[in-house]
N, CA and C of each residue as an Amber inpcrd file, in Angstrom:
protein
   387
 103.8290000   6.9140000 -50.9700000 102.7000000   6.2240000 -50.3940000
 103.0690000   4.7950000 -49.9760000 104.3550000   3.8580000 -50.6130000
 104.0880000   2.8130000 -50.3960000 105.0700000   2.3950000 -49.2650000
 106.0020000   4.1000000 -49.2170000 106.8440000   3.7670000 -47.3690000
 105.8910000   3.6390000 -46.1810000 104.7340000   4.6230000 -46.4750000
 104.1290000   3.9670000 -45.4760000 103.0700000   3.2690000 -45.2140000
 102.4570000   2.7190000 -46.1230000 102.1590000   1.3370000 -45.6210000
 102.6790000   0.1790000 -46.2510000 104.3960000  -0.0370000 -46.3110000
 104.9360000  -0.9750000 -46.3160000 105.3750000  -2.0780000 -45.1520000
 105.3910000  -3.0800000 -44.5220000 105.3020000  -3.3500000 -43.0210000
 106.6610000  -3.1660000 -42.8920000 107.2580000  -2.0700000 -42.2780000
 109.1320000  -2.5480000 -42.6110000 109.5740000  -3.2470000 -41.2830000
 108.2970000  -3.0470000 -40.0200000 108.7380000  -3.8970000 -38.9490000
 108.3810000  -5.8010000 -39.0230000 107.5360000  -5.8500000 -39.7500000
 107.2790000  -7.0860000 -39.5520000 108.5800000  -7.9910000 -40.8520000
 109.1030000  -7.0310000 -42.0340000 109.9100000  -7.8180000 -42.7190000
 111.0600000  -7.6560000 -41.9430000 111.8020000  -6.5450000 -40.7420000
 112.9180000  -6.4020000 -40.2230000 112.9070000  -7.8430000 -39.3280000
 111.9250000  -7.9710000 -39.0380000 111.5590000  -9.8200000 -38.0650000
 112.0220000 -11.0270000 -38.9870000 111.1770000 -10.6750000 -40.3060000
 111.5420000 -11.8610000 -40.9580000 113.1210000 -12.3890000 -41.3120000
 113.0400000 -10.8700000 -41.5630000 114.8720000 -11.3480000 -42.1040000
 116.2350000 -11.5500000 -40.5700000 115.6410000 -10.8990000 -39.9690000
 116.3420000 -11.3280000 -38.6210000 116.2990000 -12.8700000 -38.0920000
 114.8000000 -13.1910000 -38.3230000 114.7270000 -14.3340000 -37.7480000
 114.7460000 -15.8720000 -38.8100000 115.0040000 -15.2290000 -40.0930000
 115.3930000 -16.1770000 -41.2170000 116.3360000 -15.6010000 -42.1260000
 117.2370000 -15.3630000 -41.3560000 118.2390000 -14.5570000 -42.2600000
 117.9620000 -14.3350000 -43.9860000 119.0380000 -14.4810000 -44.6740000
 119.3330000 -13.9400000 -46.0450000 120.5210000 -15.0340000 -46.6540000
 119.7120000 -15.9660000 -47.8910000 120.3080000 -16.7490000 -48.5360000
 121.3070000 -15.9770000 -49.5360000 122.3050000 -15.8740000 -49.8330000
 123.3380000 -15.2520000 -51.1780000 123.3050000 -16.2470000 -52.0530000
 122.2690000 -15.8870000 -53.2030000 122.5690000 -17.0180000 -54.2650000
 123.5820000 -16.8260000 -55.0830000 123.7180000 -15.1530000 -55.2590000
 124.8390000 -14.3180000 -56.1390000 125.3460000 -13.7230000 -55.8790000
 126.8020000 -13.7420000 -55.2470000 127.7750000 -12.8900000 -54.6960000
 128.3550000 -11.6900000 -55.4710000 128.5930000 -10.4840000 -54.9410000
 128.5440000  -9.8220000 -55.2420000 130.1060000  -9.9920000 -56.1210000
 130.3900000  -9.4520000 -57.2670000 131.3280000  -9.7240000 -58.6560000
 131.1590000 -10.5900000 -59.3920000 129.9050000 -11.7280000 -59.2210000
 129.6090000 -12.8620000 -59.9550000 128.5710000 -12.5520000 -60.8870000
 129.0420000 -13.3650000 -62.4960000 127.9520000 -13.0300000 -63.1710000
 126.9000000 -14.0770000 -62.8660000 125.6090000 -13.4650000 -63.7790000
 124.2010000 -14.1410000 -63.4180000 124.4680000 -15.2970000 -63.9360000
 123.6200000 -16.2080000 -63.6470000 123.6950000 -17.7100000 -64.1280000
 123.3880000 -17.7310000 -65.6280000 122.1090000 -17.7180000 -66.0530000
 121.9660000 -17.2380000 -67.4000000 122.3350000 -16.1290000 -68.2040000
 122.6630000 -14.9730000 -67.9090000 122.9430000 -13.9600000 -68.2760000
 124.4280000 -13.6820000 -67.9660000 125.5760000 -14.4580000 -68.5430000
 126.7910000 -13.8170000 -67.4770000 127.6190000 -12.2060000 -67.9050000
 126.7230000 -11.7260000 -69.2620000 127.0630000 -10.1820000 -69.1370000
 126.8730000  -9.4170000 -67.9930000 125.8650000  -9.9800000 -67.3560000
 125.2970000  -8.7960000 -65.9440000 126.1710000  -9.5510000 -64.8990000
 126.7850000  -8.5120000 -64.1420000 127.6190000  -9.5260000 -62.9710000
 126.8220000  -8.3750000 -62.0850000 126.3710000  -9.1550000 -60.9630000
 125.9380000  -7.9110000 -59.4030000 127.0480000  -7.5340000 -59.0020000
 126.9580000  -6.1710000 -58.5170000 127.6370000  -5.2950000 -57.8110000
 127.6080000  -5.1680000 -56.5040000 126.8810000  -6.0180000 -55.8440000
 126.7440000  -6.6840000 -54.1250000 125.8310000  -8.1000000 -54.2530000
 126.1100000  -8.6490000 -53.1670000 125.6240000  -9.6910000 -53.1380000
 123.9170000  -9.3960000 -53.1100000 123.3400000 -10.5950000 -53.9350000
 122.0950000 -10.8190000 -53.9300000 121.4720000 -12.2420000 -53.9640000
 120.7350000 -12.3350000 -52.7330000 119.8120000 -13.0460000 -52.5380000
 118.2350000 -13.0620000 -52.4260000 118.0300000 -13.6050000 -51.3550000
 116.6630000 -14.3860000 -50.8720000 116.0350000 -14.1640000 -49.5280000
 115.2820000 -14.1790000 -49.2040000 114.8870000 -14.6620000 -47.5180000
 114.2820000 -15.5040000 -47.8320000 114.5440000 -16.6940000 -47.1110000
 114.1370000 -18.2480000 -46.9640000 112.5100000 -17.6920000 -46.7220000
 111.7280000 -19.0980000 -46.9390000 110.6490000 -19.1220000 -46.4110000
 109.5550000 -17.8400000 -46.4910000 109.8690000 -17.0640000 -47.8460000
 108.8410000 -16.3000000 -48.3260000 108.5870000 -16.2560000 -49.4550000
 107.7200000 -15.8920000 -50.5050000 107.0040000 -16.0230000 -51.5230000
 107.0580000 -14.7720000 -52.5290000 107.5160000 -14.4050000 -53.2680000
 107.8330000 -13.4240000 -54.3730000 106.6340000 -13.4820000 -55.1730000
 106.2920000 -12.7580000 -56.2290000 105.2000000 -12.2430000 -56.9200000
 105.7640000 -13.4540000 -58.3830000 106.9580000 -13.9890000 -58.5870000
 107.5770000 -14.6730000 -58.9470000 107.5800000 -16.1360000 -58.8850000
 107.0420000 -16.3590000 -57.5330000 107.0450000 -17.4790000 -57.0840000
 108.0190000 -17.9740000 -56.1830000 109.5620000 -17.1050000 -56.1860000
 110.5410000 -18.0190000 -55.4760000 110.2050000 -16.5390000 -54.7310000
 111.8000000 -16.6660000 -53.6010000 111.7430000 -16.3750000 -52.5220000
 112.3350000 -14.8130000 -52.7660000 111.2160000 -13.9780000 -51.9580000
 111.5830000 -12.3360000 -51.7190000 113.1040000 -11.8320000 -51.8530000
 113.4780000 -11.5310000 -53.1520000 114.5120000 -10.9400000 -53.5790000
 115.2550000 -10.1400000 -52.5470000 116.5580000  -9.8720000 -52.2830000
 117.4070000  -8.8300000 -51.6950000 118.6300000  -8.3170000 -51.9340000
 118.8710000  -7.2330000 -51.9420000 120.6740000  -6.8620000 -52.2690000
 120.9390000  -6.8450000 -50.3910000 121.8640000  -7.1510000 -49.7050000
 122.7160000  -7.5750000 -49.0920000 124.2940000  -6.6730000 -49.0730000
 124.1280000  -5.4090000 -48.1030000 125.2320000  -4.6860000 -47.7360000
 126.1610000  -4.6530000 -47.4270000 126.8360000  -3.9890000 -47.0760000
 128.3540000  -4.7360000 -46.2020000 128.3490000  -3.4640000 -44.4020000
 127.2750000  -2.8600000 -44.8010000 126.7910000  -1.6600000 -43.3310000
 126.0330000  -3.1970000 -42.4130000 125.5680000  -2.3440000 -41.0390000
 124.7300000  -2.6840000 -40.6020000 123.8040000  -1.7950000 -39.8380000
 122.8180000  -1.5230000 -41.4680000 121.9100000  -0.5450000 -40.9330000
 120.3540000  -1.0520000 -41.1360000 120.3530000  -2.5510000 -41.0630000
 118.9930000  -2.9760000 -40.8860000 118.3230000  -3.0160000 -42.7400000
 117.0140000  -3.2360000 -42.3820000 116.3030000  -3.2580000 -43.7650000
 116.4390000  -1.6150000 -43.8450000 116.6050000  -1.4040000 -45.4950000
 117.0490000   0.2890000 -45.3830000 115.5890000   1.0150000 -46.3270000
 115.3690000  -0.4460000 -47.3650000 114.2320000   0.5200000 -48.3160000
 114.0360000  -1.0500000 -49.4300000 113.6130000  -0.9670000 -50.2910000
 113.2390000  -1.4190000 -51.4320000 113.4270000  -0.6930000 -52.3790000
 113.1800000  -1.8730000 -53.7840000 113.0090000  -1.2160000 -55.1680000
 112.4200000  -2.0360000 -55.8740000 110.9090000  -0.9570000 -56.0950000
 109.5360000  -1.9580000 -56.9930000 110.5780000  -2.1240000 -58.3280000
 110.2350000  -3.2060000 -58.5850000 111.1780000  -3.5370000 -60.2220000
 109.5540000  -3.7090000 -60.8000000 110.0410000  -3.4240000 -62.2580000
 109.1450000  -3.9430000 -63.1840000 109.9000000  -4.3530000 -64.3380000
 109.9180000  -6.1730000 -64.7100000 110.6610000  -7.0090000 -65.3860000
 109.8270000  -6.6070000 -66.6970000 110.4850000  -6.2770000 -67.8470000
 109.6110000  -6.3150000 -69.0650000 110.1580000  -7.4370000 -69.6700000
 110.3380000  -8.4610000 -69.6790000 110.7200000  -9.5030000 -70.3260000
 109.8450000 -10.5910000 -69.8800000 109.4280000 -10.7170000 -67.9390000
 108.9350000 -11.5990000 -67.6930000 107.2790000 -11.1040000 -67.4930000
 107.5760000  -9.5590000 -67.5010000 106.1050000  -9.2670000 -67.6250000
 105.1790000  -8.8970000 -66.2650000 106.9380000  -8.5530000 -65.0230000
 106.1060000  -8.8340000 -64.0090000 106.8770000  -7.7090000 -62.7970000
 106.4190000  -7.6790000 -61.9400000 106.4080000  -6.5960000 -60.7530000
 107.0440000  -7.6620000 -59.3560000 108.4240000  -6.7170000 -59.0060000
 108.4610000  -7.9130000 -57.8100000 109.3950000  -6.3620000 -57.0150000
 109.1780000  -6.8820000 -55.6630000 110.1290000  -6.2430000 -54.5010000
 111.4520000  -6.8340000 -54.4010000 112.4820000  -5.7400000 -54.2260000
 113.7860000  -6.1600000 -54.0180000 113.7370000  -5.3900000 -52.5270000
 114.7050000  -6.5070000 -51.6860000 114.8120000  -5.9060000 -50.6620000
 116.0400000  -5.2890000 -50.4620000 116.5530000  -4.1260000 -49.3210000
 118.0590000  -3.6230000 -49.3560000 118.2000000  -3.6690000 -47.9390000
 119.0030000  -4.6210000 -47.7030000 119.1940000  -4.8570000 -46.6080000
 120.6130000  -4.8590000 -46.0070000 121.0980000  -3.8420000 -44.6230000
 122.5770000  -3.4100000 -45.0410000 123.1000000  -3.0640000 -45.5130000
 122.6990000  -2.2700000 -45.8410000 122.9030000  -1.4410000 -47.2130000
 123.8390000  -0.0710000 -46.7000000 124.8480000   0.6130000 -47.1080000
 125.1970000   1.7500000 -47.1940000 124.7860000   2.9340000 -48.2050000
 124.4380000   3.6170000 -47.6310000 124.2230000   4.8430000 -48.8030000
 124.6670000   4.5500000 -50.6080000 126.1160000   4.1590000 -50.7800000
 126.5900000   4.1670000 -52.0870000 125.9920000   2.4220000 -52.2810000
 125.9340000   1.6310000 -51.5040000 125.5630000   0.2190000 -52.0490000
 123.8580000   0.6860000 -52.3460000 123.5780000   1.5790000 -51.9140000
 121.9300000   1.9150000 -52.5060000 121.9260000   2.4630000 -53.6620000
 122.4740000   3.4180000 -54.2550000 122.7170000   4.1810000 -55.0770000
 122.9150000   2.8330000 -55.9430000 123.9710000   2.2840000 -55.7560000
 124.5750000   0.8110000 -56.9470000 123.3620000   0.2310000 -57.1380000
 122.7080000  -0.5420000 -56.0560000 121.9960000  -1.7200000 -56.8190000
 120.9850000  -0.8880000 -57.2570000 120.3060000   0.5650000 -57.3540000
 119.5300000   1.2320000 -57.7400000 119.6530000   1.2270000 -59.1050000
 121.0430000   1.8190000 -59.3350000 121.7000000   1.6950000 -60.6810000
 121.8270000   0.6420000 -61.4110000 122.1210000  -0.3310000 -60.9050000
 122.0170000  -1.9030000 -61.3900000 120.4670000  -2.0930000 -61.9870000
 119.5380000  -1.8510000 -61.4490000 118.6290000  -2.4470000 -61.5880000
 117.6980000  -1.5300000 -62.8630000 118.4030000  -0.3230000 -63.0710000
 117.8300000   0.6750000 -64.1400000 119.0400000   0.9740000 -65.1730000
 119.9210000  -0.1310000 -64.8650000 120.8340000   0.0770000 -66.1740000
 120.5010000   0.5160000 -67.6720000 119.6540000  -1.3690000 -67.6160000
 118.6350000  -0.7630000 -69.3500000 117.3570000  -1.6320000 -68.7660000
 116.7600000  -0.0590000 -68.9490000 115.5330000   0.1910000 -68.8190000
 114.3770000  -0.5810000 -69.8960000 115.0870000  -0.8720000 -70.8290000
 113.8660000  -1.6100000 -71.8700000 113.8940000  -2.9950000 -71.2060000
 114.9830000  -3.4730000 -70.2100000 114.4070000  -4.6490000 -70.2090000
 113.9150000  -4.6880000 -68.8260000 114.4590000  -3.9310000 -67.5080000
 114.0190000  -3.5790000 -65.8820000 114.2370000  -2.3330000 -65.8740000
 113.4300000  -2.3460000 -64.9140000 113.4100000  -0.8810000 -63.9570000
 113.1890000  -0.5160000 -63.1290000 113.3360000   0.0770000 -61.8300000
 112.8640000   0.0470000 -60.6830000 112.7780000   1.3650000 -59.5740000
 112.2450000   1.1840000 -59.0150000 111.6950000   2.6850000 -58.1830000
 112.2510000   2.7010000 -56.6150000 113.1660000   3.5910000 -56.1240000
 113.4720000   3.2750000 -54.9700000 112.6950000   3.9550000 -54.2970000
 112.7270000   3.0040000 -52.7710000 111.6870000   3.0110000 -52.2290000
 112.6320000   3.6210000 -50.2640000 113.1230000   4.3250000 -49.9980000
 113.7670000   4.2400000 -48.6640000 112.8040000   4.0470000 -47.1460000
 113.1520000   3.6680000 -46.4150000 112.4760000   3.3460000 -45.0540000
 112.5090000   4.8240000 -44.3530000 113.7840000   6.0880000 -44.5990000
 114.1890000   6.5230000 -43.9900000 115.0740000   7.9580000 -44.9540000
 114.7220000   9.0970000 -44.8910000 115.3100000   9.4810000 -45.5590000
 116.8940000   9.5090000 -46.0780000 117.5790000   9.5860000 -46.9650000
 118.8790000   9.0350000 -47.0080000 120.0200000   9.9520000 -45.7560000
 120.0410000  11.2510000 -45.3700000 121.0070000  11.6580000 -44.5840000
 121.1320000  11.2760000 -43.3210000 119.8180000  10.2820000 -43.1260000
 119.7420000   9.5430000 -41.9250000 120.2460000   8.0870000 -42.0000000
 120.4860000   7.4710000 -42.9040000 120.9210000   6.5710000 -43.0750000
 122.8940000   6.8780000 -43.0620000 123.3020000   8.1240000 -43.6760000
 124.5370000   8.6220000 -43.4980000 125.0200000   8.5710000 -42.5550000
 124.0620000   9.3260000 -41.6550000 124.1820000   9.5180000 -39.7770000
 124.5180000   8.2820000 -39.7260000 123.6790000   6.7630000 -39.6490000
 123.8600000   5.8180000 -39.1070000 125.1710000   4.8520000 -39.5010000
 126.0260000   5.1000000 -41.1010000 127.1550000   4.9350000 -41.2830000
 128.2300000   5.2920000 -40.4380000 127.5450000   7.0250000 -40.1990000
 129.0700000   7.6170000 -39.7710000 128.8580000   7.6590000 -38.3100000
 127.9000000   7.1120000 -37.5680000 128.3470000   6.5880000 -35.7890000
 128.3900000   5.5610000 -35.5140000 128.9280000   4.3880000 -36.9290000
 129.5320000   3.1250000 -36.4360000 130.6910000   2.8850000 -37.3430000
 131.4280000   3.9720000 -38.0270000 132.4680000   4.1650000 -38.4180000
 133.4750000   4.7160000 -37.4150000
C-alpha cells in the first residue's frame, strides 16, 4: 500500500535537484557506535525534514538506477519511525542495506519498500553493464 501512494516522482526531483550529502561512507564505522560500520555509503538529502528532525535518511549506490525503494525503519531505542531512502542502488546493495538495517532486530528494523519490482531493477543493471 505504501508503493503506491508514496510520491516517488516528486522525491526523484528532490534528490536530483539537491543531490545527496554522504555523512558515512560506506566501510566507516558510526560515529557513536563504531561496532556498526555501513556497508554503502549513507547519507542525507539537504533541505528536508526526517520524522527525526534532521535530514531524510539514504543509502547511496554505486548503479544508476534512480530512487529504487525505501525502508520504513522502526528505531526501538529512539522510539521512532523514519524513511530510509535507496538511491542507486543495485539489486545486492538493496539486499545489504536491507540486511544492515535488520541485523538486530531488538534494537531496528525495517520493511522494504521497492518502487519497482526487483527483476526490473536487474534488467536495468544488466543494459548499462
Amino acid at each position: 500500500m505504501l508503493k503506491e501512494h508514496f510520491p516517488w516522482e516528486r522525491w526523484s526531483r528532490l534528490i536530483r535537484d539537491r543531490g545527496v550529502v554522504v555523512e558515512r561512507p560506506a566501510h566507516e564505522p558510526h560515529p557513536d557506535y563504531p561496532e556498526i560500520v555501513y556497508p554503502i555509503d549513507y547519507g542525507f538529502v539537504p533541505e528536508t525534514i526526517g520524522t527525526d528532525g534532521d535530514g531524510v535518511d539514504c543509502f547511496l549506490g554505486t548503479a544508476d538506477t534512480g530512487l529504487v525503494g525505501l525502508i520504513l525503519t522502526r528505531d526501538y531505542r529512539h522510539g521512532d519511525r523514519e524513511v530510509k531512502l535507496l538511491i542507486d542502488c543495485t539489486p545486492t546493495e538493496i539486499y545489504t542495506a536491507q540486511g544492515f538495517i535488520n541485523y538486530d532486530r531488538t534494537l531496528l528494523d525495517g520493511i522494504l519498500v521497492l518502487r519497482r519490482p526487483m527483476h526490473q531493477i536487474w534488467k536495468i543493471i544488466s543494459r548499462s553493464s
